[in-house]
N, C-alpha and C positions, 0 to 999 in steps of 0.2 A: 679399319682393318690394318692400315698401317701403325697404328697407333699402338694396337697389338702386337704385331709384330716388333716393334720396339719393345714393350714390356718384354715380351719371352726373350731376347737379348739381352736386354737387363739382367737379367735371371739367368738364364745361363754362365754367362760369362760373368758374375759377379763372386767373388771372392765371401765364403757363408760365414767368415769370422767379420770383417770389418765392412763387407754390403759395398764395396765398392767394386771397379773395374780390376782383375787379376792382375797385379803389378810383378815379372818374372813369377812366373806361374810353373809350379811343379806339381807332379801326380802324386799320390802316395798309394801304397800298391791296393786298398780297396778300388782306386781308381778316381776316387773325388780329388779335385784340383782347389789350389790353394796358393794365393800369397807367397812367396816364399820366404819372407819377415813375420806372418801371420803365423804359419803353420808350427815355424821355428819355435816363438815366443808360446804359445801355447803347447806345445812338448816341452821347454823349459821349464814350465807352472809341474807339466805330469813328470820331471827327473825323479823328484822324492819317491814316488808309487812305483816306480822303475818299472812300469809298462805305459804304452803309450797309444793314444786311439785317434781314432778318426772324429772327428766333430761334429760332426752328421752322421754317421750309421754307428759310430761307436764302438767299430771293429778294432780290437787291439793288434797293436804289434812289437814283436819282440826278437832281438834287440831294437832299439829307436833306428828306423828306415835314414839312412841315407837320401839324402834331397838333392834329386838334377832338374834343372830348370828342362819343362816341357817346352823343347824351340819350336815343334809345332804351332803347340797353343798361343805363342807370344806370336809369332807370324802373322796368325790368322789375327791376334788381340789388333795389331798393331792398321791391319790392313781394315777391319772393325771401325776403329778411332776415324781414320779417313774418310768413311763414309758418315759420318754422324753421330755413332751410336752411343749415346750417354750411359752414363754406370749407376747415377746416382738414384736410387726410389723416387717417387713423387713426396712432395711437401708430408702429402694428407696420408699414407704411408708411415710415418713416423708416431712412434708415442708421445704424445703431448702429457701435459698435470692431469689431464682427468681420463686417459686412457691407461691400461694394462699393460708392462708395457714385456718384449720377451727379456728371458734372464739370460738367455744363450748369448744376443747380439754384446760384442767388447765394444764396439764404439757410438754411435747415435743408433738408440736402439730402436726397431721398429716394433710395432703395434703387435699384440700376441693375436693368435687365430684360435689358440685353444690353449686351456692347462688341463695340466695331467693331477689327478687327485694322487697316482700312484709316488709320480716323481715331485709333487709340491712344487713343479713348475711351468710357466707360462709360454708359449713357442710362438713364433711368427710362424710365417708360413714355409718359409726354408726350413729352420730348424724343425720343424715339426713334421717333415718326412720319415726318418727314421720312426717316427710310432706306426707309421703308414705303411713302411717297407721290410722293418726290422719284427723277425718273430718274437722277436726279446719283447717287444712293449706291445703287443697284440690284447694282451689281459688289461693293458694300463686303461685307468676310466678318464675321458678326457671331455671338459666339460666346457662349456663359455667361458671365456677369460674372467677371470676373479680375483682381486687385492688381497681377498683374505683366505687364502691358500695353508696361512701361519695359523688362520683359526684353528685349522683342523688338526694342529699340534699340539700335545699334551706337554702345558709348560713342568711339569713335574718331572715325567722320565720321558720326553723328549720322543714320544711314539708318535702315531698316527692315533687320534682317535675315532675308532670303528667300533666302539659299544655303546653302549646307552641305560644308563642307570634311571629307571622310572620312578625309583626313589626318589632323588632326588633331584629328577626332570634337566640332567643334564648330558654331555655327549663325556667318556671315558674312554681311555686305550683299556687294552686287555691286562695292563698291570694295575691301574688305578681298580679294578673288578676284583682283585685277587689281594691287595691291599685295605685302602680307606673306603672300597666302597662292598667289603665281601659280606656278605651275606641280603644285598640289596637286590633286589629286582633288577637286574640287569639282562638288558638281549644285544642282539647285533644293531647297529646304526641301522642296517637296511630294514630288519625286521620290523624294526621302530617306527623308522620311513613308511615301508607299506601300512603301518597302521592309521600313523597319519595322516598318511595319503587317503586312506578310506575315509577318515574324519574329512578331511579337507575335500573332497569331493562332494561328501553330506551339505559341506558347510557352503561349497560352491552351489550345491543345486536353491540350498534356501536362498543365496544372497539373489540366484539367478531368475528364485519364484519372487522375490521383491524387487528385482528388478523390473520384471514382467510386472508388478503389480503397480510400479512406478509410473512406468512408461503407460501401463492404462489410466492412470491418474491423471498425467501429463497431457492424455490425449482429451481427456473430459474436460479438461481446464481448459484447454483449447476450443474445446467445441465449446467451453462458456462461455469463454472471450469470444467467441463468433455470434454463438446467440446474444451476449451485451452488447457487443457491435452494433447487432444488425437494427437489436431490438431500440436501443439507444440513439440510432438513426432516423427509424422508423417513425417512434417517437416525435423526435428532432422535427424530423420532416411533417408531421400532422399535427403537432402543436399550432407548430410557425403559421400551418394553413389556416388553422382555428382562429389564432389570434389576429393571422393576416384576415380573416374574414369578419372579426371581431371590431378591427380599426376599419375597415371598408362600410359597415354597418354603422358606425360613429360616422363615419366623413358623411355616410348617405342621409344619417338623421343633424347631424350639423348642415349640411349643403338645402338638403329639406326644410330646417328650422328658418334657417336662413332666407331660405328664398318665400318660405310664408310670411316672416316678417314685413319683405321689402314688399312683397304682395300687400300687405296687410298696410302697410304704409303709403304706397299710393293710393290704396281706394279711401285712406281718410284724409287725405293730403289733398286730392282729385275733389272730394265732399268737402272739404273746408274752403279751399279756392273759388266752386261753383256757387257757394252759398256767399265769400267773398265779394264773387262779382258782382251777387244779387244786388249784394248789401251798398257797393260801391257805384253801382248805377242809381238805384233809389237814393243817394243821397244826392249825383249827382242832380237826377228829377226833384228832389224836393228845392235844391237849390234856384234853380233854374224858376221852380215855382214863388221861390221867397223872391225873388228877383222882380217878377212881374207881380205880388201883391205891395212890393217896396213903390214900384211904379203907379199901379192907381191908386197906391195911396197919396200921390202929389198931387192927383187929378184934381184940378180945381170946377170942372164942370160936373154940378151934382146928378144930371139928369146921367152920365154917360159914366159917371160912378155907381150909380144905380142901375146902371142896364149892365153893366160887365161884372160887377161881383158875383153874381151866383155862378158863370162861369169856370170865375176866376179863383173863388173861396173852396170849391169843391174837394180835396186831399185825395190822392189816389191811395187804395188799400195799401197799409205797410205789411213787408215780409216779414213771416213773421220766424221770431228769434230766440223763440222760449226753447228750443230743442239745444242751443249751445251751452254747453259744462265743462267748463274749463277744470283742468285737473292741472294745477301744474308741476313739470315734474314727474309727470304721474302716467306713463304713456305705454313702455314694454318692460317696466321696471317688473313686473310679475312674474315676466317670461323670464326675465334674471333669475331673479328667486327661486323660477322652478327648476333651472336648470340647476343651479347650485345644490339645490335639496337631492336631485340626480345623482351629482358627482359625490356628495358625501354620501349618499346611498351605496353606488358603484362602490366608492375608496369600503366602506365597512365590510361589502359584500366581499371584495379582493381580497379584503386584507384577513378575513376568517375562511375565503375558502383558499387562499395562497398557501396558509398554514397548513391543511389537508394537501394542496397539493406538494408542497416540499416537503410532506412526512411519505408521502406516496416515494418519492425520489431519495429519499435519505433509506428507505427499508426494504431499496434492491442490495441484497446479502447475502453473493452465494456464501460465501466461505462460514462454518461456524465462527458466533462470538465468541472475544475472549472470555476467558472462566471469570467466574466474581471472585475478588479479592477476598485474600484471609487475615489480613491485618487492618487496623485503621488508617497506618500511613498508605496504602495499598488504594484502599478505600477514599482517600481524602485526594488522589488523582483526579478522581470523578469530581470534587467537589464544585456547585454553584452558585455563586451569589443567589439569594429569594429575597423578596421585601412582599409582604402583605399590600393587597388593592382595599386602601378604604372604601372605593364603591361598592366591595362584597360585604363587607362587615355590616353586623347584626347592631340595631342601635343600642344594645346594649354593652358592648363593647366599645373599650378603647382604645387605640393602636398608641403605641411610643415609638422613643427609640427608631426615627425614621423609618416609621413603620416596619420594625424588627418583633415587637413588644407588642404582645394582646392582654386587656388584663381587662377583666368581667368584671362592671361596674353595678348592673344593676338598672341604673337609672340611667331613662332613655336620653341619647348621647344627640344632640343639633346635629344630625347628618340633612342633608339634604337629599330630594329625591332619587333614584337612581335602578332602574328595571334590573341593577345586578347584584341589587343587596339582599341577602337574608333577611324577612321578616319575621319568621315564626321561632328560630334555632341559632344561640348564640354562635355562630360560625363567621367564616371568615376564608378566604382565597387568597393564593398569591398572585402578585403581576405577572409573574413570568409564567407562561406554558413553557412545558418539560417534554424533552425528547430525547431519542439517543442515551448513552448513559449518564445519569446523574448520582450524586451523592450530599449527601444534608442534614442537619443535626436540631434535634428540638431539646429544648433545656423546659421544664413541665411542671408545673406544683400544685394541686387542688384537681380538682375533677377535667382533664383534658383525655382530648382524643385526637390521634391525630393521623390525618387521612392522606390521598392521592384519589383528586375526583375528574372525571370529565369535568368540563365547563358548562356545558348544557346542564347542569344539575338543575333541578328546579329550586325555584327559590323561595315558595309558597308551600303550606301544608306538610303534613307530614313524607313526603316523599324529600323534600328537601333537607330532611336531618340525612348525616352522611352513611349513617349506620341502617337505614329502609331503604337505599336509594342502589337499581344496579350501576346506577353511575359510579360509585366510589368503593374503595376498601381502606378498611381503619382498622384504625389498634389502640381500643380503648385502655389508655396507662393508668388507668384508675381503677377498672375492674378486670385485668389483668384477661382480657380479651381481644377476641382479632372478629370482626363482624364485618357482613358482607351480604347484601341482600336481604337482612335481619336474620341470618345468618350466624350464630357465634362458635368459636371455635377458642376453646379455654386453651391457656400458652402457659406451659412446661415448669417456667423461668418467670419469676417478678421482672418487672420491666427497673432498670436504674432511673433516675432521675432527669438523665439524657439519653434522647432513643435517636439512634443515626437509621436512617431511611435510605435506599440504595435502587436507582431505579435504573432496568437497561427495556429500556421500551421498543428496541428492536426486535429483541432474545423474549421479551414478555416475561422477563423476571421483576419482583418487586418483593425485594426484601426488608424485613424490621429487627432491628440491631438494640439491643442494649450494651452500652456503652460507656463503660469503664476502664482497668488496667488492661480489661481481655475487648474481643466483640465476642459477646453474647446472642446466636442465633433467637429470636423469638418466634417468628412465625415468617414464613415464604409465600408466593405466590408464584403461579403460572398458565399465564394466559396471554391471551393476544388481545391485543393494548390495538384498535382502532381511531383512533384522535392523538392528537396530543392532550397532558395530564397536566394539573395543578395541586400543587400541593393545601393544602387545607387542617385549617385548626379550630377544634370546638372544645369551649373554653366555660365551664359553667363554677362558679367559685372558686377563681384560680388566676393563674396566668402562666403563658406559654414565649418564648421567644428564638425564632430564627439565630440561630446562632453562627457567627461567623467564623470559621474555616482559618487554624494558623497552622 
């Protein structure tokens, strides 16, 4: 409140030309007080107009008023001073580089409260009473402080301009209308205004229903991120359980193994020791017997050699030993074996269904994919290294070119065994399973086809050619077809020589490119891609090669 009351001090007693404290303060007869250096010097400026006004209400007077210092006012200034009362505005008060600043104040001028469109000038809040008090500026329109006040002046003839040429979509005074721009569609600025203001409303409701349509967008996203959260959690949390109960089952069947082992190990340990003992007492008995026939055989009295041998020749039954087989070496070496055969079982089983489970985790996608590329550099982002798996190839094929290069021989090719080779259909697979998007390029000559199959394809009979099989879709470039299921579907466009393949196995797109100066659309797919894919090539008097990507 004090603080207040200061301000309105301020103000009062503040001189509205220089905003300070009234130094020898005179009236002039509207009755506003003034500086009396202030008031002087700015009736100096008005000699030439030979009338003279007030600064603030802008009441003229004629001739130029004679100036007596108000001794009142100075009294009461002086008595003022005594008590504290400072003159100067606050800091934040003043116009700074990026504020407005008024055109009225002569010396540090303060911050405008509003400009007048009428007067093309900017008022603090002292000066700007007179629009408030004076019937003169009652009409005047007076708007937020504004730099570009000069806009609204026609650099030509120096008017105000208030018309508006639809012609030529720009703002005119009322001469430029009657001159350079007569016979143009011209109205009033305001007229103009209110029309675009009905546009601008229009335009306000749409941006307002996109906004709205934003902000529900915004809130679905949210709630996706919640359900990924939660769900990802969830997840998290019952995997970990799974595989925690997965290794708890290992420790149970190792701690199991283990303790049958050691089981298993005493009771033959236990059986070799007791048959041990047998064996180490009987020898000690037959010893003990070699001992006493060693003895009568010194005996020199026949009769008493003759009376004790039958006794003494007699053998006790020996243990018998025919049940020991020695194995050596040869003890739980099996259970080794089996175990091992276990863990490469387990590693195969991981490692083909790990691949299902990280395509399960790779094809959470809320958001749509991006679009397929329309050029080949576009295209060649996606691109992937491939090499052919000689365990798939048909023995009639040859791979080169680090395994880049198939080329149909004929003659059966020394491959050795292998449950993943084609027997029946010169074909051939790549090493790598394909996921996510990819991009790849086959260079082709003589009778090829060339596919994207499941792995599971069969490898025997006629289901395992790629063209009977629903495991796969191909594009045969030789009879200028797209087969699937045995399926054909004749294509528009010859295939060139080099066909680019384009796969987004998230999206279930799988597209075939002929590929030259342009890409050549040949034939599309869409569907949904459950495994990961390999790329595949059948190759019947010919040859096909993976080509690598610059």
């Amino acid at each position: 409140m004090a603080q207040q009351r200061n301000q309105w001090g301020q103000q009062k007693f503040c001189c509205s030309v220089c905003l300070d404290l009234l130094k020898d303060p005179v009236t002039v007869p509207c009755g506003h007080s003034y500086c009396m250096n202030c008031i002087k010097t700015y009736w100096d400026e008005e000699d030439q107009r030979k009338t003279h006004s007030c600064p603030q209400c802008r009441q003229t007077f004629t001739p130029r008023p004679v100036l007596v210092k108000n001794t009142m006012l100075a009294d009461l200034l002086e008595e003022l001073k005594k008590t504290g009362l400072q003159a100067a505005p606050d800091d934040h008060c003043y116009a700074g580089p990026e504020d407005v600043a008024c055109d009225v104040c002569s010396r540090r001028k303060l911050k405008a409260n509003k400009s007048c469109l009428q007067c093309l000038a900017s008022y603090c809040e002292e000066h700007l009473q007179p629009h408030y008090e004076s019937p003169t500026f009652l009409k005047h329109k007076l708007v937020e402080p504004s730099k570009k006040l000069q806009e609204n002046i026609c650099s030509r003839h120096d008017e105000v301009m208030k018309m508006f040429c639809r012609t030529d979509q720009q703002c005119i005074c009322y001469l430029c209308s009657v001159e350079e721009h007569k016979g143009h569609d011209t109205v009033s600025a305001a007229a103009e205004r209110t029309e675009k203001q009905r546009e601008l409303e229009g335009s306000r409701q749409k941006l307002q229903q996109r906004i709205q349509d934003r902000e529900k967008d915004v809130k679905l996203l949210q709630q996706e991120v919640e359900a990924i959260n939660h769900s990802a959690g969830k997840t998290v949390e019952e995997s970990d359980k799974i595989f925690t109960d997965l290794i708890c089952l290992m420790e149970k069947r190792r701690a199991d193994l283990k303790q049958q082992i050691r089981s298993q190990q005493e009771t033959e340990v236990s059986r070799v020791k007791e048959l041990q003992e047998k064996l180490e007492q009987e020898i000690s008995d037959l010893r003990r017997r070699d001992a006493e026939l060693e003895q009568l055989s010194l005996t020199e009295d026949h009769s008493q050699f003759l009376q004790s041998y039958p006794s003494v020749s007699r053998l006790s039954e020996a243990t018998d030993s025919s049940s020991i087989n020695i194995r050596p070496l040869r003890y739980f070496e099996d259970v080794t074996a089996a175990v091992t055969e276990l863990r490469y079982k387990l590693q195969d089983m991981l490692s083909e269904t790990w691949t299902k489970i990280s395509l399960s985790v790779t094809e959470v996608d809320v958001l749509l994919s991006e679009p397929e590329p329309k050029t080949r550099t576009g295209f060649l982002k996606y691109s992937c290294e491939i090499t052919l798996d000689p365990n798939t190839a048909n023995t009639k094929l040859m791979l080169s070119q680090r395994n880049r290069n198939v080329t149909y021989v004929g003659k059966k090719q020394l491959y050795s065994h292998h449950p993943d080779r084609f027997t029946d259909s010169p074909q051939v697979l790549s090493r790598e399973s394909l996921t996510g998007r990819c991009y790849w390029e086959v260079e082709w000559s003589g009778l090829v086809s060339v596919a994207v199959t499941y792995k599971n394809i069969s490898r025997t009979g006629s289901e395992s050619k790629f063209e009977n099989s629903d495991q796969s879709w191909v594009l045969d470039c030789s009879d200028n077809e797209f087969r699937h299921q045995s399926v054909s579907t004749s294509l528009s466009v010859s295939p060139s020589s080099r066909i680019g393949v384009y796969l987004d196995h998230r999206a279930g797109i799988l597209s075939f490119y002929s590929v030259s100066e342009t890409m050549t659309l040949l034939h599309r797919v869409q569907t949904t891609f459950t495994e990961p894919l390999h790329a595949g090539l059948f190759v019947w008097l010919g040859s096909a090669e993976l080509c690598q990507q610059q």
